[in-house]
mmCIF file of the N, C-alpha and C atoms, coordinates in Angstrom:
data_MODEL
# 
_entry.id   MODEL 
# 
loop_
_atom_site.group_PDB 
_atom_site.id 
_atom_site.type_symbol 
_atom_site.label_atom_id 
_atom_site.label_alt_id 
_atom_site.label_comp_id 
_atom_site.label_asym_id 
_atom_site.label_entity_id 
_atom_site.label_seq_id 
_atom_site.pdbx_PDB_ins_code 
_atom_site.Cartn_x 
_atom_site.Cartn_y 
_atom_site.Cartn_z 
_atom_site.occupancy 
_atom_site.B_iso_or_equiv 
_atom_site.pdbx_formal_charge 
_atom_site.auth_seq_id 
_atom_site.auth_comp_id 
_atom_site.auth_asym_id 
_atom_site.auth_atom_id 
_atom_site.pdbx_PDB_model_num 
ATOM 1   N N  . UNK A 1 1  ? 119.235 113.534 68.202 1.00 0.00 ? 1  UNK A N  1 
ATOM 2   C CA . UNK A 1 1  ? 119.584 114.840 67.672 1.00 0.00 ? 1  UNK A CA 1 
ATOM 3   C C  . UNK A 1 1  ? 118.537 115.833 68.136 1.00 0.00 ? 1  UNK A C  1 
ATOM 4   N N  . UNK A 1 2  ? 119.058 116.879 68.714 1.00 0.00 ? 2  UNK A N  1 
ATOM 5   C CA . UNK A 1 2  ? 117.913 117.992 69.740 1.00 0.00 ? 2  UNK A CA 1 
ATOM 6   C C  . UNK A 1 2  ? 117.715 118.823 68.238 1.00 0.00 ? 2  UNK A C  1 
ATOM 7   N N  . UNK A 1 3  ? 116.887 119.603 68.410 1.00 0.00 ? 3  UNK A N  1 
ATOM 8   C CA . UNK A 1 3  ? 116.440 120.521 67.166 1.00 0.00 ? 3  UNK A CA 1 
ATOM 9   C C  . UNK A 1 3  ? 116.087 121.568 67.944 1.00 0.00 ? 3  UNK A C  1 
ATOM 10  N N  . UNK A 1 4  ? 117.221 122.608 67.693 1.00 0.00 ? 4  UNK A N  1 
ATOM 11  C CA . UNK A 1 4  ? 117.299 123.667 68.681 1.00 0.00 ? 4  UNK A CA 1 
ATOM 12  C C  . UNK A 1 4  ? 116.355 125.010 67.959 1.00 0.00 ? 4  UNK A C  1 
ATOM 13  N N  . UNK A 1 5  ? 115.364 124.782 67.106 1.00 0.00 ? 5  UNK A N  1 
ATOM 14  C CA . UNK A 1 5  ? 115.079 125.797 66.198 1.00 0.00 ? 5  UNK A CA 1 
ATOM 15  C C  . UNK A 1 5  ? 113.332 125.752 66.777 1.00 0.00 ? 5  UNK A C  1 
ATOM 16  N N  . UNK A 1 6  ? 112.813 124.844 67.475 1.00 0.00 ? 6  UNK A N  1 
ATOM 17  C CA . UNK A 1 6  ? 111.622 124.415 67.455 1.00 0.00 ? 6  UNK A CA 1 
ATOM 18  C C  . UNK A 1 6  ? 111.568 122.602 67.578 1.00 0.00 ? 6  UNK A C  1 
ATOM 19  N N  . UNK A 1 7  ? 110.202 122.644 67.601 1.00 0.00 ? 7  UNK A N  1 
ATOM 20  C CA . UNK A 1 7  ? 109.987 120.987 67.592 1.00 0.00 ? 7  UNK A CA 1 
ATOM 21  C C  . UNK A 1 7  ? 109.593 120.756 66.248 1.00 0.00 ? 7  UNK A C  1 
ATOM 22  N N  . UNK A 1 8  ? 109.984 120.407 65.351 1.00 0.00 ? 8  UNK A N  1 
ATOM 23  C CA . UNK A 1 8  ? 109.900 119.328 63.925 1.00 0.00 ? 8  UNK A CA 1 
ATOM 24  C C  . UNK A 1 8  ? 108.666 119.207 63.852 1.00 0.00 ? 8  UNK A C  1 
ATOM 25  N N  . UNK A 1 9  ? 108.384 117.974 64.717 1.00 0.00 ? 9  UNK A N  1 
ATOM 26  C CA . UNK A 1 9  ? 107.523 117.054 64.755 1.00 0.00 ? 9  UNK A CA 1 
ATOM 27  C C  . UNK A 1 9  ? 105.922 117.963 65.066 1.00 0.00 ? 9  UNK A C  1 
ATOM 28  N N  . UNK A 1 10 ? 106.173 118.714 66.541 1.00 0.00 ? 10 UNK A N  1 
ATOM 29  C CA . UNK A 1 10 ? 104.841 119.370 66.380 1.00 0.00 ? 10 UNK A CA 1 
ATOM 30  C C  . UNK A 1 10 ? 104.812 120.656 65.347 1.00 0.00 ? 10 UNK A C  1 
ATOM 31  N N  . UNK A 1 11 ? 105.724 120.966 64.917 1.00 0.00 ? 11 UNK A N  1 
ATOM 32  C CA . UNK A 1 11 ? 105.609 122.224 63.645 1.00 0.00 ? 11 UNK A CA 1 
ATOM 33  C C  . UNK A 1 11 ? 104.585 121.795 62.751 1.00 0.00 ? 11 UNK A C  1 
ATOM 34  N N  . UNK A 1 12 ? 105.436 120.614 62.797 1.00 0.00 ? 12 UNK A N  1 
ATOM 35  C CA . UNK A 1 12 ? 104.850 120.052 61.345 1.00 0.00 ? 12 UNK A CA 1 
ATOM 36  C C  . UNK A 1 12 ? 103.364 119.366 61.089 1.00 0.00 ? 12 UNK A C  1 
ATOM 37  N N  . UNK A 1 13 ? 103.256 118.703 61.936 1.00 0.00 ? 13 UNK A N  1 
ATOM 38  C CA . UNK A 1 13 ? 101.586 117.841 62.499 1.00 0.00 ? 13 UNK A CA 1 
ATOM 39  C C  . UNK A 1 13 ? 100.791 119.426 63.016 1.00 0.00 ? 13 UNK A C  1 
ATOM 40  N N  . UNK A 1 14 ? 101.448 120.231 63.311 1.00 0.00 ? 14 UNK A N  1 
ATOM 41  C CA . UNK A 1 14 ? 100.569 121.648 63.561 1.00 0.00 ? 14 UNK A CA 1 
ATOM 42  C C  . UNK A 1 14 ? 100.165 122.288 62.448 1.00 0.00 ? 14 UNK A C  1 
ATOM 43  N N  . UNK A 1 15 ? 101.168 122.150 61.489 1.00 0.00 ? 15 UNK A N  1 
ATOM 44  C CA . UNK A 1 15 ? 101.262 123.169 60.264 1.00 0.00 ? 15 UNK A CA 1 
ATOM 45  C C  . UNK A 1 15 ? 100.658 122.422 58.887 1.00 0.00 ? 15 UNK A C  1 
ATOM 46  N N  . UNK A 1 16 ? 100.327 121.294 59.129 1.00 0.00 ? 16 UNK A N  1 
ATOM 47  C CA . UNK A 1 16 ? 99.837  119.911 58.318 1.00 0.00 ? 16 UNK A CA 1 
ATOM 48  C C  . UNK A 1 16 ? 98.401  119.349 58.931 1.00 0.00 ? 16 UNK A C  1 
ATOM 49  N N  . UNK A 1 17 ? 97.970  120.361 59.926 1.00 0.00 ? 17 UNK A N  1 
ATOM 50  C CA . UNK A 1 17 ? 96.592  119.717 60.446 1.00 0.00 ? 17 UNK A CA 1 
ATOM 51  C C  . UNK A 1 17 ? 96.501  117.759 60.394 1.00 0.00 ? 17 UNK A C  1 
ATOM 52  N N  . UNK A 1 18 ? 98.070  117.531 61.124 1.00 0.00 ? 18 UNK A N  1 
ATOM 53  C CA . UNK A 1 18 ? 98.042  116.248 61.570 1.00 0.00 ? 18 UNK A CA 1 
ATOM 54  C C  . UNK A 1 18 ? 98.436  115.524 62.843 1.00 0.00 ? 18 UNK A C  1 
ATOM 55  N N  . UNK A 1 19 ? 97.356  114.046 62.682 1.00 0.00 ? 19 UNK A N  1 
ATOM 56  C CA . UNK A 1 19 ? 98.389  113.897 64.589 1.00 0.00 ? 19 UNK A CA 1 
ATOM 57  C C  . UNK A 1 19 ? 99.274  112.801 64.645 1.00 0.00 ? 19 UNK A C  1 
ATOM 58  N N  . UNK A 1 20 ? 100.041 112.772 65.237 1.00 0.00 ? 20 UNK A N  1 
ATOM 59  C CA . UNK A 1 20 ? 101.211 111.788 65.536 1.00 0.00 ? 20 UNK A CA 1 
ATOM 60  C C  . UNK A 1 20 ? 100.796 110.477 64.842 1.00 0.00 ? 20 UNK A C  1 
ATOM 61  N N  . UNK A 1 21 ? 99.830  109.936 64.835 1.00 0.00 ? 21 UNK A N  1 
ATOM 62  C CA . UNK A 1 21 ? 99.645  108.867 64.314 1.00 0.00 ? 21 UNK A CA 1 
ATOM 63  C C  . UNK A 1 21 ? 99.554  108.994 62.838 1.00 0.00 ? 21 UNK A C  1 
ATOM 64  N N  . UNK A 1 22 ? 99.060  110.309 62.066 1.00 0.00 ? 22 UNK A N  1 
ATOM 65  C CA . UNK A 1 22 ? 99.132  110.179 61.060 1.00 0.00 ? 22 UNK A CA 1 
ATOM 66  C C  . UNK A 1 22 ? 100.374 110.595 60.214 1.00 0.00 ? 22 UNK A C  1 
ATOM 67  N N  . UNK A 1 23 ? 101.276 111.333 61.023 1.00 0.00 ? 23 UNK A N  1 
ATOM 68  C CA . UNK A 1 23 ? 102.434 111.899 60.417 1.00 0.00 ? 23 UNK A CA 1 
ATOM 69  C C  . UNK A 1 23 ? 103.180 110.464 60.524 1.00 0.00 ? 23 UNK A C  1 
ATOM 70  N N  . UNK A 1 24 ? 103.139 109.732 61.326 1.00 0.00 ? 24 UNK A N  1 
ATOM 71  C CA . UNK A 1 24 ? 104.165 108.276 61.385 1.00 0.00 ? 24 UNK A CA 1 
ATOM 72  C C  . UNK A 1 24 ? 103.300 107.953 60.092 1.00 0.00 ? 24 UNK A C  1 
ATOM 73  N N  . UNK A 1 25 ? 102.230 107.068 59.934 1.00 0.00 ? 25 UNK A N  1 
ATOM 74  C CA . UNK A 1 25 ? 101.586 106.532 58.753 1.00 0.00 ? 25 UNK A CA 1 
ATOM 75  C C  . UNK A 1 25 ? 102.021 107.134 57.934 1.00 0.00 ? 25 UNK A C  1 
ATOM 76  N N  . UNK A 1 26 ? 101.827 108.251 57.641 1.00 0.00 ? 26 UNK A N  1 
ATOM 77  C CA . UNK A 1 26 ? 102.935 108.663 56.354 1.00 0.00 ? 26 UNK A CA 1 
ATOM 78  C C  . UNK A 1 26 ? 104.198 109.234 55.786 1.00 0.00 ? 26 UNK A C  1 
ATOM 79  N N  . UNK A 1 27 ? 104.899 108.683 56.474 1.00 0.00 ? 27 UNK A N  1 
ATOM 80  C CA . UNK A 1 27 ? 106.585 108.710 56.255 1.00 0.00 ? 27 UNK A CA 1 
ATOM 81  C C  . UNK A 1 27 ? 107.123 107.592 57.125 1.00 0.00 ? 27 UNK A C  1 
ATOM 82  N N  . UNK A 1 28 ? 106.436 106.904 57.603 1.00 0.00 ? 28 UNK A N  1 
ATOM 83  C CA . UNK A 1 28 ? 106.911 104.959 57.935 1.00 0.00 ? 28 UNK A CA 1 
ATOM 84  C C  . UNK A 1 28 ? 107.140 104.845 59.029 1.00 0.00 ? 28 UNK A C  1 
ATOM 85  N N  . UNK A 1 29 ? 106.900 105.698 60.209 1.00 0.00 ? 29 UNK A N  1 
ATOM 86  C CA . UNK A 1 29 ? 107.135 105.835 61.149 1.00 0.00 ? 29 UNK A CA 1 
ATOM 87  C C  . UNK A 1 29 ? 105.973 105.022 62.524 1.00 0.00 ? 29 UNK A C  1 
ATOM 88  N N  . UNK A 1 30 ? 106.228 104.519 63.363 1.00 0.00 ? 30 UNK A N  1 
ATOM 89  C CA . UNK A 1 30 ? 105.013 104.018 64.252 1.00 0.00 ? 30 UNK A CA 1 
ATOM 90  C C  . UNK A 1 30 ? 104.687 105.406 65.129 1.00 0.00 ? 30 UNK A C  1 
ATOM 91  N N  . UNK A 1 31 ? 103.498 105.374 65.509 1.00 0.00 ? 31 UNK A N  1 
ATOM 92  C CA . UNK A 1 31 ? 103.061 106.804 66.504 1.00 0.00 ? 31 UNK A CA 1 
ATOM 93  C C  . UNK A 1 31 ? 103.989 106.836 67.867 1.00 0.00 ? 31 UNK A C  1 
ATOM 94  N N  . UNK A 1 32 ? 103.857 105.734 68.558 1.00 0.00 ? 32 UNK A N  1 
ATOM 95  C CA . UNK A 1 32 ? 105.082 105.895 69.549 1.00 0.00 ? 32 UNK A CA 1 
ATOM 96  C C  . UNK A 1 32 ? 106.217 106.376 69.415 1.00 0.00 ? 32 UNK A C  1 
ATOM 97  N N  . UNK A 1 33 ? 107.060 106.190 68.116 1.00 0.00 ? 33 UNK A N  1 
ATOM 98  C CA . UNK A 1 33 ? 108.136 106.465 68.306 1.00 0.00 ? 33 UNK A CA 1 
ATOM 99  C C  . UNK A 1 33 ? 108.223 108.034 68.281 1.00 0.00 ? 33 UNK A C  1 
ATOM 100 N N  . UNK A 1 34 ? 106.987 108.561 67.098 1.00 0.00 ? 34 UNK A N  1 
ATOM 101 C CA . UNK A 1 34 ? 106.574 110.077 66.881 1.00 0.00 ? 34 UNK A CA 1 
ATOM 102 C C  . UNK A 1 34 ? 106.114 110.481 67.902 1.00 0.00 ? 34 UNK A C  1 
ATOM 103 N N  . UNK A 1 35 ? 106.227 110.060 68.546 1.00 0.00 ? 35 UNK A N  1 
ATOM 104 C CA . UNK A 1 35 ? 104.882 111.125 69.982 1.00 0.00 ? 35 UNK A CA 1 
ATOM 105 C C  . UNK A 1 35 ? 106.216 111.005 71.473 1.00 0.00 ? 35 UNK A C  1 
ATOM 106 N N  . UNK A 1 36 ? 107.430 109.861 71.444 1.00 0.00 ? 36 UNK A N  1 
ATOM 107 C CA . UNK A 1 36 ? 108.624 110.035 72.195 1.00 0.00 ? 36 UNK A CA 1 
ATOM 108 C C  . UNK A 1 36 ? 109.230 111.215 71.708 1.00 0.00 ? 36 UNK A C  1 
ATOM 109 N N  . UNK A 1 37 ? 110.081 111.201 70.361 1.00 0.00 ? 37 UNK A N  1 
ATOM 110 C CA . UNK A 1 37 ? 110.785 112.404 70.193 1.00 0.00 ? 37 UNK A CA 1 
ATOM 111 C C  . UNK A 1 37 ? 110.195 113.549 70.046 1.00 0.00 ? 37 UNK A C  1 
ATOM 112 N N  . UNK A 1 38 ? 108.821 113.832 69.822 1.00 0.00 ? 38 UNK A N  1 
ATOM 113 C CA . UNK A 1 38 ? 108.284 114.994 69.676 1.00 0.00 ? 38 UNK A CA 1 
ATOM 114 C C  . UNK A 1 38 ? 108.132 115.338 71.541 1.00 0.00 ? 38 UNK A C  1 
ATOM 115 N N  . UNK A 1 39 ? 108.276 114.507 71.934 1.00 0.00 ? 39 UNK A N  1 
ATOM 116 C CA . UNK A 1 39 ? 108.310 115.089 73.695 1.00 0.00 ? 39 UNK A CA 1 
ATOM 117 C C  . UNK A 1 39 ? 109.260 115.539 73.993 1.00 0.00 ? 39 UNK A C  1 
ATOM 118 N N  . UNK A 1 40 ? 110.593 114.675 73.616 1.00 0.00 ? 40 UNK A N  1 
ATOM 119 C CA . UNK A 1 40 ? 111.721 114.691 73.725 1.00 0.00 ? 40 UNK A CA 1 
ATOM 120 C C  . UNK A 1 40 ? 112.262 116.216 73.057 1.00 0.00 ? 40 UNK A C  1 
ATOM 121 N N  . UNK A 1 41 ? 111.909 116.442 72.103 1.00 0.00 ? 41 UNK A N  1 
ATOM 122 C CA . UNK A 1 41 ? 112.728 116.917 71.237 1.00 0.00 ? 41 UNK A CA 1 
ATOM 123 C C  . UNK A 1 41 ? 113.883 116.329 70.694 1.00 0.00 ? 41 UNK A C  1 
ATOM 124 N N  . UNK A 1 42 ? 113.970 115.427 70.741 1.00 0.00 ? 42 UNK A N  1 
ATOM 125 C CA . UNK A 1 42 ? 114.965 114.521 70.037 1.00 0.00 ? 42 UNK A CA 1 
ATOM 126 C C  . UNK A 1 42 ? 114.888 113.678 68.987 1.00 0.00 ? 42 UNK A C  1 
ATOM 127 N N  . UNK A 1 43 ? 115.466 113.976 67.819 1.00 0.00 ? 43 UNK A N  1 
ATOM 128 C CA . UNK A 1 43 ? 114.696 113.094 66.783 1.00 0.00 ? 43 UNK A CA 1 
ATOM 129 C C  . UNK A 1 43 ? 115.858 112.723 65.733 1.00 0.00 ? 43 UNK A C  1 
ATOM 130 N N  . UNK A 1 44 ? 115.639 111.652 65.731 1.00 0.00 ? 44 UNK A N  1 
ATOM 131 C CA . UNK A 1 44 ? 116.924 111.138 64.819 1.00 0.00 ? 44 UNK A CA 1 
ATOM 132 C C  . UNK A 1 44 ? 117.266 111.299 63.286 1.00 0.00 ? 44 UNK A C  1 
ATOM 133 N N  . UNK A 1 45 ? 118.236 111.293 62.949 1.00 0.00 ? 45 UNK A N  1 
ATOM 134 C CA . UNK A 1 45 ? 118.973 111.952 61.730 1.00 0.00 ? 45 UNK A CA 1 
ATOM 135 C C  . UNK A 1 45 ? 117.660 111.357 60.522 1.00 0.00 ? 45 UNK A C  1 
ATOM 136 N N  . UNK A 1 46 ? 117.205 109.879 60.953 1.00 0.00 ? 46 UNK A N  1 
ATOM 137 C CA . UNK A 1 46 ? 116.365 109.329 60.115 1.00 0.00 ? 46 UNK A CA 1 
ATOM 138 C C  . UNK A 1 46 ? 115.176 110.024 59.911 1.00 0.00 ? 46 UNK A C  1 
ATOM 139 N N  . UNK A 1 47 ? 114.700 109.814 61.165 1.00 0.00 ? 47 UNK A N  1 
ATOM 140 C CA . UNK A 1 47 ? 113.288 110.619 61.307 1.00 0.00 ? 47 UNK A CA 1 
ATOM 141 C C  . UNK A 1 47 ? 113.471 112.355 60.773 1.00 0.00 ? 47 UNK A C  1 
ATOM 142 N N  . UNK A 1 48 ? 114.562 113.118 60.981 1.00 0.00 ? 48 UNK A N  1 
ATOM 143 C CA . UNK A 1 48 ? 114.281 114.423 60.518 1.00 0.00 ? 48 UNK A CA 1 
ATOM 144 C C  . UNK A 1 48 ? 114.374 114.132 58.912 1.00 0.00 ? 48 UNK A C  1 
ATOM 145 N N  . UNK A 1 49 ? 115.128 113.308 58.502 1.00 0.00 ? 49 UNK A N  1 
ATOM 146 C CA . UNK A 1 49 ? 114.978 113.381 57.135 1.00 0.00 ? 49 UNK A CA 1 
ATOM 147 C C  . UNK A 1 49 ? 113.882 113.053 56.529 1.00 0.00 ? 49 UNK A C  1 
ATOM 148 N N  . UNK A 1 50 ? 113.079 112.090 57.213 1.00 0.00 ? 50 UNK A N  1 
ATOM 149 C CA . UNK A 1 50 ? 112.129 111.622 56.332 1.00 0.00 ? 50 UNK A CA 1 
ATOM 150 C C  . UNK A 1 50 ? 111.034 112.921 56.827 1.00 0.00 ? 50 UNK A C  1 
ATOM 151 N N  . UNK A 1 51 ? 110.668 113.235 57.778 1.00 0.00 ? 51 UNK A N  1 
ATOM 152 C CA . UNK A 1 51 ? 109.791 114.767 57.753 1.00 0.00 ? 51 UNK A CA 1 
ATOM 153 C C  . UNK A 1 51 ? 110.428 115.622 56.916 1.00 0.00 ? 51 UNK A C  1 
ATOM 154 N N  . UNK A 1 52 ? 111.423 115.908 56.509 1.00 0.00 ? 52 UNK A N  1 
ATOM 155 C CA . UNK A 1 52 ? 112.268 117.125 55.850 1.00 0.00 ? 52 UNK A CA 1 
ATOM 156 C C  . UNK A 1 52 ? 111.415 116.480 54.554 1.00 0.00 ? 52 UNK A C  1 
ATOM 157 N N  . UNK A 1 53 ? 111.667 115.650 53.954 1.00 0.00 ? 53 UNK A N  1 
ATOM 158 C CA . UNK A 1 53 ? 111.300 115.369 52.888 1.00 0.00 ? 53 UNK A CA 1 
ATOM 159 C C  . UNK A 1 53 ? 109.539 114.852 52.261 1.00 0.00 ? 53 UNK A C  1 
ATOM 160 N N  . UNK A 1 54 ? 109.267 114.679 53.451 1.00 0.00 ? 54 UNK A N  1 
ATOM 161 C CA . UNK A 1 54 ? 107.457 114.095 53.580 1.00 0.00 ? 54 UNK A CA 1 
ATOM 162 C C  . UNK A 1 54 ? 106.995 116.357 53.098 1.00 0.00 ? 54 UNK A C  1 
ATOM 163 N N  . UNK A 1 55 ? 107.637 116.816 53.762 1.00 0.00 ? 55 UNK A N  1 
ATOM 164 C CA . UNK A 1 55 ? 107.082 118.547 53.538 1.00 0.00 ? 55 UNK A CA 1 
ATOM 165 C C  . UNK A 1 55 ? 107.755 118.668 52.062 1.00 0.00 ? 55 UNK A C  1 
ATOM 166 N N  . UNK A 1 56 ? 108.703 118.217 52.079 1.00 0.00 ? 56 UNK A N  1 
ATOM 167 C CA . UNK A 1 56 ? 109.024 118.859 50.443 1.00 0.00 ? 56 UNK A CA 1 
ATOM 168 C C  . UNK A 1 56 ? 108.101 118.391 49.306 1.00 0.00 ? 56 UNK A C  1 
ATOM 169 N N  . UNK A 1 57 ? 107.609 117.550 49.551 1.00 0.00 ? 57 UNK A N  1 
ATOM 170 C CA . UNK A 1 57 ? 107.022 116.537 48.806 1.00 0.00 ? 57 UNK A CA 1 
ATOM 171 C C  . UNK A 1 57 ? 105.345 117.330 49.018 1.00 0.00 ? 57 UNK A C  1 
ATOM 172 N N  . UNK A 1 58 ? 104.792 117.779 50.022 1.00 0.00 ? 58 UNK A N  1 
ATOM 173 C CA . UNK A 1 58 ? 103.963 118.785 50.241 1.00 0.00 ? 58 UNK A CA 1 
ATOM 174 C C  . UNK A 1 58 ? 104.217 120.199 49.730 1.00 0.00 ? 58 UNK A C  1 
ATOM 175 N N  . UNK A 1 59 ? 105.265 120.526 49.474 1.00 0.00 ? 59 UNK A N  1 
ATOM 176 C CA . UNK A 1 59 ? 105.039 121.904 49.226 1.00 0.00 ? 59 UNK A CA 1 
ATOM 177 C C  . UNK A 1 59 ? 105.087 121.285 47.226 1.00 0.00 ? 59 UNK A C  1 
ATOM 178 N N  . UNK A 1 60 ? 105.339 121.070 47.001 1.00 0.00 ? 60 UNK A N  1 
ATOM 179 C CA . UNK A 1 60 ? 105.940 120.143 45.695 1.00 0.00 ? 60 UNK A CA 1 
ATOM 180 C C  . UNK A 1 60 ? 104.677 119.919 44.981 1.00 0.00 ? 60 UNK A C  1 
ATOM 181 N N  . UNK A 1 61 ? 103.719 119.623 45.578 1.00 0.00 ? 61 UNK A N  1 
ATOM 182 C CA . UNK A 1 61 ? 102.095 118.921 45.225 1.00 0.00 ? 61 UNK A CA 1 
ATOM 183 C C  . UNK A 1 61 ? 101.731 120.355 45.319 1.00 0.00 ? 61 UNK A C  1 
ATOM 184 N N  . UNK A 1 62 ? 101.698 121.328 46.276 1.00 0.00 ? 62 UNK A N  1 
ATOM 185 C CA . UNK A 1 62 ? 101.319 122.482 46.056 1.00 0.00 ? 62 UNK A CA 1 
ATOM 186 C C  . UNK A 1 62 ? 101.412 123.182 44.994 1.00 0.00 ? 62 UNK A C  1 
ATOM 187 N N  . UNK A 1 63 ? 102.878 123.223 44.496 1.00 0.00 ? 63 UNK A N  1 
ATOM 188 C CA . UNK A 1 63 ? 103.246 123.933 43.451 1.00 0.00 ? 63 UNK A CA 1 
ATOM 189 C C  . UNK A 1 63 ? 102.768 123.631 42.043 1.00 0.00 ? 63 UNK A C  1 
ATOM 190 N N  . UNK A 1 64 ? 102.552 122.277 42.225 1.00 0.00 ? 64 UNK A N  1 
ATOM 191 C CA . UNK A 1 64 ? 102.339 121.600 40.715 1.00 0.00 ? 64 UNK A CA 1 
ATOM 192 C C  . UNK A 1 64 ? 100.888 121.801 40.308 1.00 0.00 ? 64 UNK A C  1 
ATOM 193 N N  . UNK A 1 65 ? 100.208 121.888 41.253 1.00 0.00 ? 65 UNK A N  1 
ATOM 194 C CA . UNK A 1 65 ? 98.764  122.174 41.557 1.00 0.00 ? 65 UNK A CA 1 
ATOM 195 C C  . UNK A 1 65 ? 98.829  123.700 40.897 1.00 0.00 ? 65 UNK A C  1 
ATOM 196 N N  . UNK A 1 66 ? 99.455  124.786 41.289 1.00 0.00 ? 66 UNK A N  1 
ATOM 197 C CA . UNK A 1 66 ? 99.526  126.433 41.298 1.00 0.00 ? 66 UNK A CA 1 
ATOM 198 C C  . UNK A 1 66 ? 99.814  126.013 39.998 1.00 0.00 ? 66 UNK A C  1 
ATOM 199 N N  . UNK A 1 67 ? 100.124 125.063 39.761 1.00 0.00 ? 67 UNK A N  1 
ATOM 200 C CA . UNK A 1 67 ? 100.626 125.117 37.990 1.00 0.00 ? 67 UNK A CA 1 
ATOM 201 C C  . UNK A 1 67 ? 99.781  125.022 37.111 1.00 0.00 ? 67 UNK A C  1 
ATOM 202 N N  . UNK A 1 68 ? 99.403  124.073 37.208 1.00 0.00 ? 68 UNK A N  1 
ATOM 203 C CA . UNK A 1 68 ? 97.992  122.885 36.314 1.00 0.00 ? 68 UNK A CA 1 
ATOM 204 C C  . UNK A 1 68 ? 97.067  124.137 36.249 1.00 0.00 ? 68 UNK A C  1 
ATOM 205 N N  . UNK A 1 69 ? 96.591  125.250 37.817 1.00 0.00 ? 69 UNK A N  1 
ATOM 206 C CA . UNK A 1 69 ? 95.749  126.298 37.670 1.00 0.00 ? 69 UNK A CA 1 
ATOM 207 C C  . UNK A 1 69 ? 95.900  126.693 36.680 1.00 0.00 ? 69 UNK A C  1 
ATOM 208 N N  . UNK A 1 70 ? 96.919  127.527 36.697 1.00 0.00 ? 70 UNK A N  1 
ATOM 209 C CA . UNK A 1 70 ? 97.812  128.581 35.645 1.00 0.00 ? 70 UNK A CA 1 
ATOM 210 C C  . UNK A 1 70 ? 97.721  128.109 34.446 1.00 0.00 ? 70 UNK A C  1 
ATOM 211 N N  . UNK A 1 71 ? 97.931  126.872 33.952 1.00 0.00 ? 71 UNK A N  1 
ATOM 212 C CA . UNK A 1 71 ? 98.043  126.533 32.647 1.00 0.00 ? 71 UNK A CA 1 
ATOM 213 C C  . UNK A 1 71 ? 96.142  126.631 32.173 1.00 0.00 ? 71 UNK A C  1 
ATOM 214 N N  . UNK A 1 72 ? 95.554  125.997 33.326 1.00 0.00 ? 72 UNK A N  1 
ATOM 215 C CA . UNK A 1 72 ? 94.058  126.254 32.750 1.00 0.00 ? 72 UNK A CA 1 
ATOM 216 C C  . UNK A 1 72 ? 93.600  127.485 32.439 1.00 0.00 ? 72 UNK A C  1 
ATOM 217 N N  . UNK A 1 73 ? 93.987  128.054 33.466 1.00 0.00 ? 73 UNK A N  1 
ATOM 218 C CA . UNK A 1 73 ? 93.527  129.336 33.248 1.00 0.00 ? 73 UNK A CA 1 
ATOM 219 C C  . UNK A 1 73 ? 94.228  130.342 31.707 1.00 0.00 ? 73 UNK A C  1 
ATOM 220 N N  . UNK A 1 74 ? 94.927  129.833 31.469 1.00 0.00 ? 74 UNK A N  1 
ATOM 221 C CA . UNK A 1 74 ? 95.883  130.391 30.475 1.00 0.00 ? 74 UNK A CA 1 
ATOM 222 C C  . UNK A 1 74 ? 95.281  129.695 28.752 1.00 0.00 ? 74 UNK A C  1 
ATOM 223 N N  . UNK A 1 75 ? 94.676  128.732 28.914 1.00 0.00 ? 75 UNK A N  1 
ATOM 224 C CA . UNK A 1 75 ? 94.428  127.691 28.488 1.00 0.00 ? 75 UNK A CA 1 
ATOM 225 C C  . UNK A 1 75 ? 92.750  128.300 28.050 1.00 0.00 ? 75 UNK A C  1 
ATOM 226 N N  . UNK A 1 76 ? 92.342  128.494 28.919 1.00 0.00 ? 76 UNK A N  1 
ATOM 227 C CA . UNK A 1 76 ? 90.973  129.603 28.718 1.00 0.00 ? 76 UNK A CA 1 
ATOM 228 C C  . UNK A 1 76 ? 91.169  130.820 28.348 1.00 0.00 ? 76 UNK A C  1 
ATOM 229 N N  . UNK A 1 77 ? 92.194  131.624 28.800 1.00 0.00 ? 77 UNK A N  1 
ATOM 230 C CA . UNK A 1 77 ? 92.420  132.747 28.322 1.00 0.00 ? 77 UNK A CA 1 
ATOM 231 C C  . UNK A 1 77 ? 93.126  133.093 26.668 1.00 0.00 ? 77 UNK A C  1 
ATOM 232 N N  . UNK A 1 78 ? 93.457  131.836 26.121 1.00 0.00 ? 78 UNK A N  1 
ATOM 233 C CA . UNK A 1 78 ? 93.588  131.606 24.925 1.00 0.00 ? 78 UNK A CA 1 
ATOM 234 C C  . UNK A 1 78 ? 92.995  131.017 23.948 1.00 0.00 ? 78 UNK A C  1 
ATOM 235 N N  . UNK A 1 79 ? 92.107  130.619 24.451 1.00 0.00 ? 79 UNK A N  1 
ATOM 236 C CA . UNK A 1 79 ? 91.183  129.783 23.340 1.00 0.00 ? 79 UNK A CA 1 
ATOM 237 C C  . UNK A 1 79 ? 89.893  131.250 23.198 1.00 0.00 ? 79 UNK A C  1 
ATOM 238 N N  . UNK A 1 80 ? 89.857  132.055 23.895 1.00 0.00 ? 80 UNK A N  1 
ATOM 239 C CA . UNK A 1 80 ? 88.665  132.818 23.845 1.00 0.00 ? 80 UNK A CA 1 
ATOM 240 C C  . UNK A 1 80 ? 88.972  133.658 22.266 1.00 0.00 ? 80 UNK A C  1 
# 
């Protein structure tokens, strides 16, 4: 499957300060197969899903984080 929008794979290892070997390690992938389709641009229905979802799961930890802040901070701003 071509991904006519950009490359996935380097978006994402770009935008994640990661390299092929570590984006496979974490979403189950071996580095070879990540470092073919990211040449390729070709990446299979499997592989985009599991990056689609390895970032959701990143932005997800982000948010919950912006949360936990907020509640501390709120949390201090009420006990004063």
């Amino acid at each position: 499957m071509e991904n006519q929008e950009g490359n996935l794979i380097k978006d994402t290892c770009k935008s994640l300060g990661l390299t092929y070997r570590e984006l496979g390690e974490k979403i189950g992938y071996g580095e070879s197969i990540i470092k073919t389709s990211a040449s390729k641009n070709q990446i299979s229905k499997q592989l985009q899903k599991a990056i689609e979802l390895y970032n959701e799961t990143i932005e997800l930890k982000h948010e919950i984080q912006s949360t936990k802040e907020l509640k501390n901070l709120l949390n201090t701003f009420l006990s004063k």
